[in-house]
C-alpha positions in Angstrom: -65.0 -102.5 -120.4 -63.7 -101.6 -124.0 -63.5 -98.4 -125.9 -66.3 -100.2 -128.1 -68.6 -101.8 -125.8 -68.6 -100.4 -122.1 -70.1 -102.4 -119.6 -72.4 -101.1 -117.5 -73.1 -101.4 -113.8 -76.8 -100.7 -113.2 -79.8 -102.5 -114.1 -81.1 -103.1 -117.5 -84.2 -99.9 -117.0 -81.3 -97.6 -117.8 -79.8 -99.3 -120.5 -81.7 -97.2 -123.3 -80.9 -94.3 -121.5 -77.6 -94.7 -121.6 -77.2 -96.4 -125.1 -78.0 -92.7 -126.1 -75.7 -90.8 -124.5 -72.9 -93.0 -125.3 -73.8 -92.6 -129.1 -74.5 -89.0 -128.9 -71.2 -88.6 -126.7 -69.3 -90.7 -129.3 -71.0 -88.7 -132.5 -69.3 -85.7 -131.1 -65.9 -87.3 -129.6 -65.1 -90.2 -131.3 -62.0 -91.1 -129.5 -63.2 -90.7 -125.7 -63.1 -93.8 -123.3 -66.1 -94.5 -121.0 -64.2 -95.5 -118.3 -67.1 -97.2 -116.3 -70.8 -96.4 -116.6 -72.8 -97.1 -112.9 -75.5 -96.1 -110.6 -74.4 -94.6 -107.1 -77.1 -93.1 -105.0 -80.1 -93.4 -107.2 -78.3 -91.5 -110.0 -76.1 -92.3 -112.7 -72.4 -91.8 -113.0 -70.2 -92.0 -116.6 -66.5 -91.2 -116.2 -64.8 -91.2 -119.3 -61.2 -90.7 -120.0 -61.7 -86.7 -120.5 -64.7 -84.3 -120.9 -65.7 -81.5 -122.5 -68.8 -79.1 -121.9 -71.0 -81.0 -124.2 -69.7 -84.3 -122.8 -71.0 -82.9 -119.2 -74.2 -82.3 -120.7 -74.9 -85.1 -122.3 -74.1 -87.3 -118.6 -76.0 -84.2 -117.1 -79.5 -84.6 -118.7 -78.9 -88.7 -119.0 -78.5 -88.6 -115.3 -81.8 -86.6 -115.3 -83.3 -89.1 -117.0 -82.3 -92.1 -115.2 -83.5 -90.2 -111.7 -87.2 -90.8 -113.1 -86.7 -94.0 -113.9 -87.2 -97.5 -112.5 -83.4 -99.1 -112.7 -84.5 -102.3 -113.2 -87.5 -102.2 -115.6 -87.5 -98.3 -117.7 -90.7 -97.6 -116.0 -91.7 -94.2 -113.9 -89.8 -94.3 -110.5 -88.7 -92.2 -107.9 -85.8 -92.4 -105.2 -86.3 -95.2 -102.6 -84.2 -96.5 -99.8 -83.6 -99.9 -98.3 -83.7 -99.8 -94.8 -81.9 -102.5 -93.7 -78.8 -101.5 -96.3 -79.2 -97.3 -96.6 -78.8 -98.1 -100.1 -80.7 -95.4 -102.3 -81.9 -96.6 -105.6 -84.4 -95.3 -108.5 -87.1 -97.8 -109.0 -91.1 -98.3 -109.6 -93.0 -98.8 -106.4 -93.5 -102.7 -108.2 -89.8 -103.1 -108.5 -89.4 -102.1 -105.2 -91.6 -104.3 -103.4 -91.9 -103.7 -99.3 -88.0 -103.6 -99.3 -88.0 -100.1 -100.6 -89.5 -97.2 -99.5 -90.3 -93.8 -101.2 -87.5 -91.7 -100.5 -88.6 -88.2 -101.6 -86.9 -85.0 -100.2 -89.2 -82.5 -98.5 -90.6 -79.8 -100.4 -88.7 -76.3 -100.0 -90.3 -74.5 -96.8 -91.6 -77.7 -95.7 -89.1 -79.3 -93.6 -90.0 -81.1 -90.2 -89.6 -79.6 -87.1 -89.8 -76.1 -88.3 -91.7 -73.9 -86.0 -94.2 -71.2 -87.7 -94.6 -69.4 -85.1 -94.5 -66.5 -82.9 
């Protein structure tokens, strides 16, 4: 990875995504040094060589993004698991396949094996 053209480690459905942010990162901070760009646990990670509050929001809402969207295509997706690895990704229930399965947190209040009762 270069100052100029940072490589990153996620599939090609962020790559728009992220395009931005670098631009908009480097419109405000010029200098800064993306010192690798990757998914990790369905979500996207930049670390650059220092950060400033409008850095962190820029990674903040591109993360936000990317957690919406399939990984490998730029489609709609949600979290999904592989069962056989544990590895979470973001992807489209196409993308996916049968390896993958929805991996959606439960809703506030809605938790198994909570009792309602008396």
């Amino acid at each position: 990875m270069t100052k100029d053209n940072p490589y990153y480690e996620c599939g090609e459905g962020w790559h728009p995504i992220i395009d931005k942010a670098v631009a908009k990162i480097r419109k405000y901070h010029p200098d800064v040094e993306f010192l690798q760009i990757k998914e990790k646990f369905g979500g996207l990670r930049i670390y650059t060589s220092y950060t400033s509050p409008a850095i962190e929001a820029i990674i903040e809402l591109a993360d936000e993004f990317c957690e919406e969207t399939c990984e490998q295509c730029g489609k709609p997706g949600n979290l999904r698991m592989n069962g056989k690895r544990s590895w979470v990704k973001t992807m489209c229930a196409e993308c996916a396949g049968d390896e993958w399965v929805d991996y959606s947190f439960p809703e506030p209040g809605g938790q198994k094996g909570e009792s309602g009762g008396s």
